[in-house]
PDB file of the backbone (N, CA, C, O) and the ligand in Angstrom, with CONECT records:
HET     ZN  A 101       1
ATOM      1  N   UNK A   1      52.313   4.122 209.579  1.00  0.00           N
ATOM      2  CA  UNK A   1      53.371   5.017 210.026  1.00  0.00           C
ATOM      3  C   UNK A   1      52.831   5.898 211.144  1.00  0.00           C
ATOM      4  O   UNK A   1      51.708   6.402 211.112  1.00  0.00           O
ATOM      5  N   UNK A   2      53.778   6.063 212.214  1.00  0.00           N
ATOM      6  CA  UNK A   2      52.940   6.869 213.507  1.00  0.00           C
ATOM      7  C   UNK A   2      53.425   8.360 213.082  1.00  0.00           C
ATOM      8  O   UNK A   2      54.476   8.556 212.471  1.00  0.00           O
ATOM      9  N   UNK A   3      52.697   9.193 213.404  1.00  0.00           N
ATOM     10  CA  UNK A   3      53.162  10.592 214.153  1.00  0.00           C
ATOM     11  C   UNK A   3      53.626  10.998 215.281  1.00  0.00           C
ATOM     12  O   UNK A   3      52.760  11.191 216.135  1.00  0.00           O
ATOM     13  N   UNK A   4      54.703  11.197 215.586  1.00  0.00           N
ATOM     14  CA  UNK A   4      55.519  11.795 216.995  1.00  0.00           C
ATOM     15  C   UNK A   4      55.621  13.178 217.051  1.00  0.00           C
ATOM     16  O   UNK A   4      56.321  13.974 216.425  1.00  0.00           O
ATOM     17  N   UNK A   5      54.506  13.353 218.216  1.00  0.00           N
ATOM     18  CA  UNK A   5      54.660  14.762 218.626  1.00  0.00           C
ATOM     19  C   UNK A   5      55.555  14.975 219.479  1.00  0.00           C
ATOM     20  O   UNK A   5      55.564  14.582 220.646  1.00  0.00           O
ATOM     21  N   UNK A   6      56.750  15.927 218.650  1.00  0.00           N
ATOM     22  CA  UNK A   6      58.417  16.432 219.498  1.00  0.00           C
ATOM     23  C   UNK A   6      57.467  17.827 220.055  1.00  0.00           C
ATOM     24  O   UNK A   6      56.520  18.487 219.627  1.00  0.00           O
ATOM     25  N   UNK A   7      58.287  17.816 221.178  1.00  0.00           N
ATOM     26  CA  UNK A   7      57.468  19.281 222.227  1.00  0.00           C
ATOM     27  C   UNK A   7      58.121  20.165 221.503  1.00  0.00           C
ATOM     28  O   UNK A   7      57.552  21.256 221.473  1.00  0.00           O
ATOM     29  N   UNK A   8      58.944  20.112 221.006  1.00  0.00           N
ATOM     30  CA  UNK A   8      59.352  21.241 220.164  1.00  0.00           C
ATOM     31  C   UNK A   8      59.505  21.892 218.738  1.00  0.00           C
ATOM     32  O   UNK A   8      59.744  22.989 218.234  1.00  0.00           O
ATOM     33  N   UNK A   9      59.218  20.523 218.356  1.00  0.00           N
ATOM     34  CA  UNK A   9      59.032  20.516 216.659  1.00  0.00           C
ATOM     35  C   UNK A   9      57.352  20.009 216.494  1.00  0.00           C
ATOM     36  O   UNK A   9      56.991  19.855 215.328  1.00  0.00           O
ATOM     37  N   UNK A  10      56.682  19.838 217.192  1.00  0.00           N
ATOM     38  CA  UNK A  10      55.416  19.479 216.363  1.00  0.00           C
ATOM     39  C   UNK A  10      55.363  18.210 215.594  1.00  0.00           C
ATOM     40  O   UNK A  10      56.414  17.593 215.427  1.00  0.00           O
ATOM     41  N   UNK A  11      54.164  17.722 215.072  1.00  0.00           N
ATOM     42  CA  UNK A  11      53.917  16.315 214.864  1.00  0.00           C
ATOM     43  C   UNK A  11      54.792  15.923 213.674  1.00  0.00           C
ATOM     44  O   UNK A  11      54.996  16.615 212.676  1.00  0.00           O
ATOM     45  N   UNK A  12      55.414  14.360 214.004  1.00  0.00           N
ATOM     46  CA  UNK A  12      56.666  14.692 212.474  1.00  0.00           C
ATOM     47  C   UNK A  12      56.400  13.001 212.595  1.00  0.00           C
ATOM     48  O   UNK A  12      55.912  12.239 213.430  1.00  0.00           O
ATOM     49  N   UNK A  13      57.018  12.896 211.261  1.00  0.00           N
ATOM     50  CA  UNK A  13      56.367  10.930 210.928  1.00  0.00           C
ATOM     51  C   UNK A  13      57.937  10.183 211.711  1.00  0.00           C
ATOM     52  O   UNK A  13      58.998  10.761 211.945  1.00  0.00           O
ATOM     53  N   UNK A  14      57.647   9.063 211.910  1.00  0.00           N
ATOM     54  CA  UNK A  14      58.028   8.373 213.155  1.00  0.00           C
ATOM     55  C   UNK A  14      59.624   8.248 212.243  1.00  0.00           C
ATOM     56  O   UNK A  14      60.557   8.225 213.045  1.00  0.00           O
ATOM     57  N   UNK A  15      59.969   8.187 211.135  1.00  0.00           N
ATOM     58  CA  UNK A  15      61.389   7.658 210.585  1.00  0.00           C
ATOM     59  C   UNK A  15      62.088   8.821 211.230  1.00  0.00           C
ATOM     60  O   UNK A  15      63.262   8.489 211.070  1.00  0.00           O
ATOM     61  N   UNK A  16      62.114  10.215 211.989  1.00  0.00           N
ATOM     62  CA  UNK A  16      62.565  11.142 212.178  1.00  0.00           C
ATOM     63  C   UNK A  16      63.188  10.547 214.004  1.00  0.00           C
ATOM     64  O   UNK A  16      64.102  11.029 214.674  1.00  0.00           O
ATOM     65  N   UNK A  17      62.586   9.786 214.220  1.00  0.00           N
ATOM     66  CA  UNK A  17      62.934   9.411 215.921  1.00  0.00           C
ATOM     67  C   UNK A  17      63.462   7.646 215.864  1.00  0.00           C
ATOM     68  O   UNK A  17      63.282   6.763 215.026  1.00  0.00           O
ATOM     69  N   UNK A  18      64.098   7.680 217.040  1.00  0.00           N
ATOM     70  CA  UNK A  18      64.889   6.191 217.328  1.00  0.00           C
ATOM     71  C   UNK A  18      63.842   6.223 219.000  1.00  0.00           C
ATOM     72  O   UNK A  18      63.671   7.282 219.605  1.00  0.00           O
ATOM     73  N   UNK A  19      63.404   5.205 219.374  1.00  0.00           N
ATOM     74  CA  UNK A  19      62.467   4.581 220.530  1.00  0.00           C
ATOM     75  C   UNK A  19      63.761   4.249 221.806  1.00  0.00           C
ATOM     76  O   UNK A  19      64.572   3.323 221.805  1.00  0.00           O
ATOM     77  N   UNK A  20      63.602   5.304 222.779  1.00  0.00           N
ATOM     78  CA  UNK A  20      64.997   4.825 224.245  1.00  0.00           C
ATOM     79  C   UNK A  20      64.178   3.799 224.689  1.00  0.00           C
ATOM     80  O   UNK A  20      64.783   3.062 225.469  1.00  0.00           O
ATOM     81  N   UNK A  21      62.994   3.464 224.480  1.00  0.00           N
ATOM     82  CA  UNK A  21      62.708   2.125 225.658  1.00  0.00           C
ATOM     83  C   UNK A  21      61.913   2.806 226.326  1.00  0.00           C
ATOM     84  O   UNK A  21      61.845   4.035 226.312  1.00  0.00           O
ATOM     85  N   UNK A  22      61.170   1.970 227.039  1.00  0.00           N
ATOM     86  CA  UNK A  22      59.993   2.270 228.342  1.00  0.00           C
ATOM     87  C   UNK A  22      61.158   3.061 229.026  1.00  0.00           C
ATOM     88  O   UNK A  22      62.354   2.768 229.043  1.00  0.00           O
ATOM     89  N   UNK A  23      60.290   4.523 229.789  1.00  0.00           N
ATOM     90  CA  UNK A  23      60.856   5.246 230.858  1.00  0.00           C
ATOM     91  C   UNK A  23      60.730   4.418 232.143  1.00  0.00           C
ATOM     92  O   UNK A  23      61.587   4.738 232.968  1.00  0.00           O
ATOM     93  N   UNK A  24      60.247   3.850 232.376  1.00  0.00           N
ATOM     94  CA  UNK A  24      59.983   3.899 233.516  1.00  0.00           C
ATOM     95  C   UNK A  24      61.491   2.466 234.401  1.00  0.00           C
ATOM     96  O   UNK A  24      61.860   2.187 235.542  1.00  0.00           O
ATOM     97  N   UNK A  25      61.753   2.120 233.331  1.00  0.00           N
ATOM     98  CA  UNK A  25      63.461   1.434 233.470  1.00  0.00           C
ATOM     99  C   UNK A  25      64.449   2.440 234.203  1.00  0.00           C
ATOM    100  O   UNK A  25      64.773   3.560 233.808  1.00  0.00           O
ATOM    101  N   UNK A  26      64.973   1.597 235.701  1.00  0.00           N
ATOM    102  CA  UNK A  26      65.847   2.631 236.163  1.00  0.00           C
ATOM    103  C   UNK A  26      67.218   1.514 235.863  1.00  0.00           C
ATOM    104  O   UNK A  26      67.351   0.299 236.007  1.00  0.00           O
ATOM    105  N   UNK A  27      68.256   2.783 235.307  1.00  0.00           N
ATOM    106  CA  UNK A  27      69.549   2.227 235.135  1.00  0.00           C
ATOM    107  C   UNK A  27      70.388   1.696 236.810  1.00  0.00           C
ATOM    108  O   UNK A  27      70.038   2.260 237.848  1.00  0.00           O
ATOM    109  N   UNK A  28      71.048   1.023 236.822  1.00  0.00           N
ATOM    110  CA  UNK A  28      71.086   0.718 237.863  1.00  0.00           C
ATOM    111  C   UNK A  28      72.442   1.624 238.125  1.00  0.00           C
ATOM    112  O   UNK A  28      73.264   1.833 237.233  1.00  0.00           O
ATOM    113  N   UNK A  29      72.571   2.160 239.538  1.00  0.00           N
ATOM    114  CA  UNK A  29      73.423   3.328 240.218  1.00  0.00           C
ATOM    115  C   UNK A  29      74.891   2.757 239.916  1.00  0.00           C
ATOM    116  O   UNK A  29      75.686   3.626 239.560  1.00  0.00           O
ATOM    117  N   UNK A  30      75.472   1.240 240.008  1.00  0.00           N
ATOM    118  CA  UNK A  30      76.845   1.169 240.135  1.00  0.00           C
ATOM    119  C   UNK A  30      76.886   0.033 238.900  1.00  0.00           C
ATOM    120  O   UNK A  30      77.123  -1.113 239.283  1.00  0.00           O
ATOM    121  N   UNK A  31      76.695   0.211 237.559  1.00  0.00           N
ATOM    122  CA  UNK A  31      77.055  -0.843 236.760  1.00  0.00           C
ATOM    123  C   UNK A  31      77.890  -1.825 237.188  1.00  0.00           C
ATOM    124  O   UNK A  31      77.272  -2.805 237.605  1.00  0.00           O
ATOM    125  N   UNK A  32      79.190  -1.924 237.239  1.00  0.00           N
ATOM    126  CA  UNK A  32      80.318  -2.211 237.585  1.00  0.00           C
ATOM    127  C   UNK A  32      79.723  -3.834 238.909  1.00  0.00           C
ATOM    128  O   UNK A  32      80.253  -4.938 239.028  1.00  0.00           O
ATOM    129  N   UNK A  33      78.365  -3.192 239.715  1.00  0.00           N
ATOM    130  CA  UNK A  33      78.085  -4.653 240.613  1.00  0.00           C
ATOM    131  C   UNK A  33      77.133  -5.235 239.621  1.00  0.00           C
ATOM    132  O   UNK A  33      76.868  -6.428 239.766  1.00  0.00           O
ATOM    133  N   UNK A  34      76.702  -4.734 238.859  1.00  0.00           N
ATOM    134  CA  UNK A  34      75.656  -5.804 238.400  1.00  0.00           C
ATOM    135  C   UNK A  34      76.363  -7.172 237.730  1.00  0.00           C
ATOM    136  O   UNK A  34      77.510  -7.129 237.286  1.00  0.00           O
ATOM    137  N   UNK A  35      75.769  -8.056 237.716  1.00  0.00           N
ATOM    138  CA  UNK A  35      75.839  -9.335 236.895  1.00  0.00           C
ATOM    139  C   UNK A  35      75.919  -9.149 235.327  1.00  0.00           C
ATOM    140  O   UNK A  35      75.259  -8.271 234.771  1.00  0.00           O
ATOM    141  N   UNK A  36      76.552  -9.801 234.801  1.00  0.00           N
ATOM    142  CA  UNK A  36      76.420  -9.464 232.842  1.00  0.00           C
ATOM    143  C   UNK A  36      74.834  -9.919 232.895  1.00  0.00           C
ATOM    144  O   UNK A  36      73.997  -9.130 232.457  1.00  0.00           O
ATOM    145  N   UNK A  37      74.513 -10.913 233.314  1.00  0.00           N
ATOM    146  CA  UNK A  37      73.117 -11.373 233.027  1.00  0.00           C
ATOM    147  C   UNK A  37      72.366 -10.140 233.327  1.00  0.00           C
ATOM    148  O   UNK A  37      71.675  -9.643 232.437  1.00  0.00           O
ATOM    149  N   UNK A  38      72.454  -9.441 234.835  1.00  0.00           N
ATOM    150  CA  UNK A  38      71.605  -8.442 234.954  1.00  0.00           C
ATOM    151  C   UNK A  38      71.878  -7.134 234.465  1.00  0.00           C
ATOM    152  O   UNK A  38      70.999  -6.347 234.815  1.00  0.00           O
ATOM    153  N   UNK A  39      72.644  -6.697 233.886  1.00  0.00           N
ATOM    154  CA  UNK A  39      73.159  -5.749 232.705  1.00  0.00           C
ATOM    155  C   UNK A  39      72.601  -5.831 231.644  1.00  0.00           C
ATOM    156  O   UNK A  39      72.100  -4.809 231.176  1.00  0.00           O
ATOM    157  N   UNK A  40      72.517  -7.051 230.950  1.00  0.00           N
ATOM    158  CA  UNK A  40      72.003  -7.523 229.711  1.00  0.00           C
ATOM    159  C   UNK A  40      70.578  -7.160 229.939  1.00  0.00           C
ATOM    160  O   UNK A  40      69.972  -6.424 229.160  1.00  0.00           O
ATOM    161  N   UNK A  41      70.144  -7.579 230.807  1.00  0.00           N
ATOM    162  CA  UNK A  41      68.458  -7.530 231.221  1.00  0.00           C
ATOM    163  C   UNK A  41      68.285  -6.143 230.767  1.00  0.00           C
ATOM    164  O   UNK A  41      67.809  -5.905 229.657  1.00  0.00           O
ATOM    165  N   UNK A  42      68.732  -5.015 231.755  1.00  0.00           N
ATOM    166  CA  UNK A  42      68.785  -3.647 231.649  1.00  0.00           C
ATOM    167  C   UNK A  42      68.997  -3.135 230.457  1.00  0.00           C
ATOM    168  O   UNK A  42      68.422  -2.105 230.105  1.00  0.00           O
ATOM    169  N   UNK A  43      69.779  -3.731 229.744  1.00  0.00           N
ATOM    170  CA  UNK A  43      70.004  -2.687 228.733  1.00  0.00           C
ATOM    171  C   UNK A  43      69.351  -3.304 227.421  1.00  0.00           C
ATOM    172  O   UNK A  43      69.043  -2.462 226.577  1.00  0.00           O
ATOM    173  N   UNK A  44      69.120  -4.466 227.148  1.00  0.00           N
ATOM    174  CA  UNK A  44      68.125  -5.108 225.995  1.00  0.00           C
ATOM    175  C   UNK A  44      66.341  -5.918 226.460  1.00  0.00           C
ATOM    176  O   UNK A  44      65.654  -6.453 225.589  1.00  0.00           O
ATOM    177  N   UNK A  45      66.075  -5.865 227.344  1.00  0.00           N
ATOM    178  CA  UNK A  45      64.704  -6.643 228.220  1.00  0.00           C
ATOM    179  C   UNK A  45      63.453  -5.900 228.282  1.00  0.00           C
ATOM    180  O   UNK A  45      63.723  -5.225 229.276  1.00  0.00           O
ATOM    181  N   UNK A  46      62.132  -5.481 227.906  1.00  0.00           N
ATOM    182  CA  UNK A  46      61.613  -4.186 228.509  1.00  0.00           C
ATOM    183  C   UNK A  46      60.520  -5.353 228.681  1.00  0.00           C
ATOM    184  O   UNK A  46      60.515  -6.506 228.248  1.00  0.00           O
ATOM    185  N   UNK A  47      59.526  -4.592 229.527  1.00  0.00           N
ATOM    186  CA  UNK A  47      58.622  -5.230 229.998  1.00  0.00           C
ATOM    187  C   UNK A  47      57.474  -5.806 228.872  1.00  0.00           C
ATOM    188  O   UNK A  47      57.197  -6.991 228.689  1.00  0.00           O
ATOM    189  N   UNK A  48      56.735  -4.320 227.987  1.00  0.00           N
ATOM    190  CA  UNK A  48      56.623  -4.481 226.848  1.00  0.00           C
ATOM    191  C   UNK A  48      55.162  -4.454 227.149  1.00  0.00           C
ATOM    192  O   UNK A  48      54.622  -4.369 226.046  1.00  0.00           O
ATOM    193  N   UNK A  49      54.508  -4.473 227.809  1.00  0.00           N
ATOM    194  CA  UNK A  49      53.079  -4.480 228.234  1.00  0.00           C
ATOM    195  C   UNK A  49      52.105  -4.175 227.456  1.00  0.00           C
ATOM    196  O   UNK A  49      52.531  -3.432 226.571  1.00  0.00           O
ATOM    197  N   UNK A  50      51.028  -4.377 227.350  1.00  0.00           N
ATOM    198  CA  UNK A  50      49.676  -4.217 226.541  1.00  0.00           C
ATOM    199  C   UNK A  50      48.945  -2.869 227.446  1.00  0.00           C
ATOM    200  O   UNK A  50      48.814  -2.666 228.653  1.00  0.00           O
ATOM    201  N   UNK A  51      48.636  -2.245 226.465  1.00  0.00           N
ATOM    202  CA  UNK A  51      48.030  -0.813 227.223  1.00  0.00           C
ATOM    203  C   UNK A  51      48.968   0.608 226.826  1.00  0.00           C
ATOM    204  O   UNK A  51      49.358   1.005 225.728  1.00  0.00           O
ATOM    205  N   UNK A  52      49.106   1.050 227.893  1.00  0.00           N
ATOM    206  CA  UNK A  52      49.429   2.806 227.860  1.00  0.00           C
ATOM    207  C   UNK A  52      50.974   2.491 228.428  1.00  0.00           C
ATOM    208  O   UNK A  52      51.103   1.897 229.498  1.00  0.00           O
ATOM    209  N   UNK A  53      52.218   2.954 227.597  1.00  0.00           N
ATOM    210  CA  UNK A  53      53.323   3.002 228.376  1.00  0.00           C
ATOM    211  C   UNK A  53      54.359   4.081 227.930  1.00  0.00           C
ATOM    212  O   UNK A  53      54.803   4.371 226.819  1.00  0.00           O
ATOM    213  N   UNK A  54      54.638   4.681 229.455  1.00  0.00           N
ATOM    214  CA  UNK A  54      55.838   5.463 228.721  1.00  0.00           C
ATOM    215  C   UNK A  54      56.682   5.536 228.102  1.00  0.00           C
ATOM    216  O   UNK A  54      57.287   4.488 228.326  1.00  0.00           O
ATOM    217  N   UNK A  55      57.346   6.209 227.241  1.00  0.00           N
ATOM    218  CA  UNK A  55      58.377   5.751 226.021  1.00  0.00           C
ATOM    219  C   UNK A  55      59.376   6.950 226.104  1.00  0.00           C
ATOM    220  O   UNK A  55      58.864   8.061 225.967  1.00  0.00           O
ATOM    221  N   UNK A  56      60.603   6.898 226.289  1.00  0.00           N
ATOM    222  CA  UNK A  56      61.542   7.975 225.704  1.00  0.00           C
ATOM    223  C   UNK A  56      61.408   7.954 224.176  1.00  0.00           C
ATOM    224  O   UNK A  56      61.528   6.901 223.549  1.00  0.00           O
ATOM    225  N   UNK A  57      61.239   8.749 223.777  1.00  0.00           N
ATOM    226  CA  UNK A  57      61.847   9.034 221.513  1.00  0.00           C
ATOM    227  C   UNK A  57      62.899   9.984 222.045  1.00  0.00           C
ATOM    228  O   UNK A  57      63.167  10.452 223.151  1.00  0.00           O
ATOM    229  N   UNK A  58      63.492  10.103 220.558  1.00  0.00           N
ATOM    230  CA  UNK A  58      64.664  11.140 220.731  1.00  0.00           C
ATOM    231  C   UNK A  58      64.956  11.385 219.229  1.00  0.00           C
ATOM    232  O   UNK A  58      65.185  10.585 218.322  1.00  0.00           O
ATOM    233  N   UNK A  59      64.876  12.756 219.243  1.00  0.00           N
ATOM    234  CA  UNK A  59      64.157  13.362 217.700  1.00  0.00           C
ATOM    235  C   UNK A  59      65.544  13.673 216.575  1.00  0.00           C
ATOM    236  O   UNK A  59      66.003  14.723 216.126  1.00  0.00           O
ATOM    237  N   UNK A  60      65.870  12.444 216.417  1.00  0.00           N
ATOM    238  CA  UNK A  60      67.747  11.938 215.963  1.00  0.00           C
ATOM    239  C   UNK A  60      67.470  12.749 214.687  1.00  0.00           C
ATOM    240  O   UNK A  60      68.308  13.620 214.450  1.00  0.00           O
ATOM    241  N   UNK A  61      66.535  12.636 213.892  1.00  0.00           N
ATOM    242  CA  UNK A  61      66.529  13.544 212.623  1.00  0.00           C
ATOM    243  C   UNK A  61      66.009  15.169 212.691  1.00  0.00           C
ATOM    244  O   UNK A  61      65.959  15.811 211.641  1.00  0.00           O
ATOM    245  N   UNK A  62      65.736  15.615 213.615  1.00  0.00           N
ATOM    246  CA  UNK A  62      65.344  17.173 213.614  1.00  0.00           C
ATOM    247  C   UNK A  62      65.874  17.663 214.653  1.00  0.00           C
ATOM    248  O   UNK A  62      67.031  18.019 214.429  1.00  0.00           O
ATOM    249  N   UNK A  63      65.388  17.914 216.151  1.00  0.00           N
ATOM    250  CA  UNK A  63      65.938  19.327 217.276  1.00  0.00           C
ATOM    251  C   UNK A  63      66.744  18.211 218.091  1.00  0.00           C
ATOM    252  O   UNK A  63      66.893  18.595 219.251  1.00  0.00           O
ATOM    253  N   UNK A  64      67.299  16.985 217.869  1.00  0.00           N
ATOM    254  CA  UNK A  64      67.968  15.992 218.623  1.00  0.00           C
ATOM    255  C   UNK A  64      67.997  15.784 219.794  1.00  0.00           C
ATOM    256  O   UNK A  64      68.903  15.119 220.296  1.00  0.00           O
ATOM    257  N   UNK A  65      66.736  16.448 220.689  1.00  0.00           N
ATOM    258  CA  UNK A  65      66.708  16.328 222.062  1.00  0.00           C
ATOM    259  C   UNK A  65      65.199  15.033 222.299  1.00  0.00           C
ATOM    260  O   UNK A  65      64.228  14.738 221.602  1.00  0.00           O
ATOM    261  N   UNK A  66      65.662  14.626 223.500  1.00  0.00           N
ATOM    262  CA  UNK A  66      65.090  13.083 223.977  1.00  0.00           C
ATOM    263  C   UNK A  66      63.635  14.031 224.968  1.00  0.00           C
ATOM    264  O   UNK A  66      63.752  15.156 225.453  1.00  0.00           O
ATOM    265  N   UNK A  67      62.326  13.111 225.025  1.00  0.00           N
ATOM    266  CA  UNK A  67      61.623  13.442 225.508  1.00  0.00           C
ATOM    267  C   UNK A  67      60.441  12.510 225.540  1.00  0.00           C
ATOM    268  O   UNK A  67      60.413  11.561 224.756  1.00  0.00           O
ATOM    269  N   UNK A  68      59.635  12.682 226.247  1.00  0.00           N
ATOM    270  CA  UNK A  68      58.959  11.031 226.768  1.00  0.00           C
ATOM    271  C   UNK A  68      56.857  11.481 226.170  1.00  0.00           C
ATOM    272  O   UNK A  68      56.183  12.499 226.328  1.00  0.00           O
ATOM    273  N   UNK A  69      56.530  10.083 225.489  1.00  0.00           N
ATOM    274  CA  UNK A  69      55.315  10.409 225.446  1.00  0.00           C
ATOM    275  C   UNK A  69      54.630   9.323 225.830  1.00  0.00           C
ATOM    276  O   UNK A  69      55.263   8.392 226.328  1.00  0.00           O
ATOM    277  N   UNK A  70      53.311   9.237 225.685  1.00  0.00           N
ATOM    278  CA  UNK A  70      52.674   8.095 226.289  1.00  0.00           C
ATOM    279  C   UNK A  70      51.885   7.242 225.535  1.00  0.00           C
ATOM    280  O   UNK A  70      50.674   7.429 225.412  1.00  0.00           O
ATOM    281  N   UNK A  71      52.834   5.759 224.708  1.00  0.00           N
ATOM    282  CA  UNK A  71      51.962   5.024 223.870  1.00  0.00           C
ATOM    283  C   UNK A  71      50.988   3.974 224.292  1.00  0.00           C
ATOM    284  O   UNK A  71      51.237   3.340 225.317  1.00  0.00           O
ATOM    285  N   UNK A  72      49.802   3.702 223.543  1.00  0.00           N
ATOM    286  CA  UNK A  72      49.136   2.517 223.743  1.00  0.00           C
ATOM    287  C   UNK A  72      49.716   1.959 222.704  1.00  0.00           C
ATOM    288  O   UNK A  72      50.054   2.552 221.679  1.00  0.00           O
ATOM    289  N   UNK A  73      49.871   0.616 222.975  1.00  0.00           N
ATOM    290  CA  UNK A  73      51.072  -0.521 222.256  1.00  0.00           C
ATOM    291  C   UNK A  73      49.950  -1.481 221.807  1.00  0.00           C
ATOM    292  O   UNK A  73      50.313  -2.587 221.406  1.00  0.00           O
ATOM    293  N   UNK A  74      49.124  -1.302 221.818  1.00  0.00           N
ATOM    294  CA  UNK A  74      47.937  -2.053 221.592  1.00  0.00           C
ATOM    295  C   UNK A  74      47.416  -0.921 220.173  1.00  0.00           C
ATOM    296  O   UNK A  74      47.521  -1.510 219.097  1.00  0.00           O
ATOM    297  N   UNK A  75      46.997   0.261 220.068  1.00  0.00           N
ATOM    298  CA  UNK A  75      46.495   0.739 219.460  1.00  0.00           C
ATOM    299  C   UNK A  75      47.159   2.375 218.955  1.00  0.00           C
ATOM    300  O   UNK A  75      46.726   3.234 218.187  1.00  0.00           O
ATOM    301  N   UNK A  76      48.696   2.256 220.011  1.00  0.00           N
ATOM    302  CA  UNK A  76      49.545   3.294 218.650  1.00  0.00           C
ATOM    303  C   UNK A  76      49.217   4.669 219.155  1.00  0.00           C
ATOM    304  O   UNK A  76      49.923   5.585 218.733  1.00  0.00           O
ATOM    305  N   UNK A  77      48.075   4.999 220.148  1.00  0.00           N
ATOM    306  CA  UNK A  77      47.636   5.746 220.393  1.00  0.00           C
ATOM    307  C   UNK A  77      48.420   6.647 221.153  1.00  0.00           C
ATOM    308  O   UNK A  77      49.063   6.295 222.142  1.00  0.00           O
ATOM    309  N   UNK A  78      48.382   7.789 220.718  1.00  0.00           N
ATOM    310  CA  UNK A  78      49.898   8.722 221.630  1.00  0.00           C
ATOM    311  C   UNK A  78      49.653   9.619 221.825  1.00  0.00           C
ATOM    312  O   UNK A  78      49.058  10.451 221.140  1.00  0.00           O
ATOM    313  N   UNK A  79      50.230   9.679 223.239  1.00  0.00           N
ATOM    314  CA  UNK A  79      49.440  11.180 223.927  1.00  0.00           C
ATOM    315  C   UNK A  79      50.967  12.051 224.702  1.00  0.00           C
ATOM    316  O   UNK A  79      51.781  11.484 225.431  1.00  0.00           O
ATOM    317  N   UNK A  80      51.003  13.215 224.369  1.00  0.00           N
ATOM    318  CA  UNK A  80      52.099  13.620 224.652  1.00  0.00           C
ATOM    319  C   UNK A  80      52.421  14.185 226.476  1.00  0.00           C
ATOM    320  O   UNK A  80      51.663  14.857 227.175  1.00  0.00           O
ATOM    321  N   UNK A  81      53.301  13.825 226.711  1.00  0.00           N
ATOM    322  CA  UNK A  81      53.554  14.195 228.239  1.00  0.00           C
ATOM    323  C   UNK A  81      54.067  16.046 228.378  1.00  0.00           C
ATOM    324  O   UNK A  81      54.820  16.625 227.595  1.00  0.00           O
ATOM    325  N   UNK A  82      53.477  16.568 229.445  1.00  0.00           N
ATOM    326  CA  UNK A  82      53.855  17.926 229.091  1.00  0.00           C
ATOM    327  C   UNK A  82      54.911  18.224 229.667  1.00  0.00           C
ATOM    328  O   UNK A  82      55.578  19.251 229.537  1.00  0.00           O
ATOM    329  N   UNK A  83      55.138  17.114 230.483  1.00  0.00           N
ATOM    330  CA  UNK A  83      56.665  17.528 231.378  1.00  0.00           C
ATOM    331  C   UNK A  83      58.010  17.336 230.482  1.00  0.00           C
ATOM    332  O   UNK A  83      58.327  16.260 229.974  1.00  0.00           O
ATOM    333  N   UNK A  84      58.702  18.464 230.373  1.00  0.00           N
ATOM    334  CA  UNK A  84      59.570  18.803 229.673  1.00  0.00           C
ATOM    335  C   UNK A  84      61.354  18.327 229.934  1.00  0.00           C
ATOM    336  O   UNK A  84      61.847  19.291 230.520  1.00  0.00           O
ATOM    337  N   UNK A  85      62.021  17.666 229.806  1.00  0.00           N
ATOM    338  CA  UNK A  85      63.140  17.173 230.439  1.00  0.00           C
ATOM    339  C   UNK A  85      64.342  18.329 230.721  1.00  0.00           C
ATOM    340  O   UNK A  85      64.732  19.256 230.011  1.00  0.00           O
ATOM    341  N   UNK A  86      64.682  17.956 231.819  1.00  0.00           N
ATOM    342  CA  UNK A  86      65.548  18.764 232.560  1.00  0.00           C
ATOM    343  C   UNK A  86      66.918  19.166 232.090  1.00  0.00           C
ATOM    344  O   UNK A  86      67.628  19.882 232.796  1.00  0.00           O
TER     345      UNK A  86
HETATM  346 ZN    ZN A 101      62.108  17.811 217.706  1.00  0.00          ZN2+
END
């Protein structure tokens, strides 16, 4: 079971958060042109990489606000980002 450190609640066990996906996914500006294929991509596809990757959580069971930390997917290892969302 991981620990997710919420910037605002402090370290809390992972059943407390739902995973938005790698940050680093940009939604695309005009849905409406994309392809269903390339929609689909976007919204179910992530790259998924071995190493260090950014992650939105979003703290659905406690202060319900979304905020990004930095996992190794290899080893779970999580390091919290200090930049705070806007
Ligand atoms: Zn929280």
């Amino acid at each position: 079971m991981l620990e997710i450190p919420c910037p605002w609640c402090g370290l809390r066990n992972e059943n407390e958060f739902i995973c938005g996906g790698e940050a680093q996914r940009k939604r695309p500006a005009d849905p409406d042109r994309e392809t269903d294929e390339a929609w689909a991509d976007y919204l179910y596809n992530n790259a998924n990489p071995k190493g260090v990757v950014t992650e939105w959580w979003w703290h659905v069971s406690g202060c319900t606000l979304w905020f990004k930390i930095d996992r190794n997917t290899l080893t779970h290892e999580i390091t919290p980002i200090e930049e705070l969302p806007e």
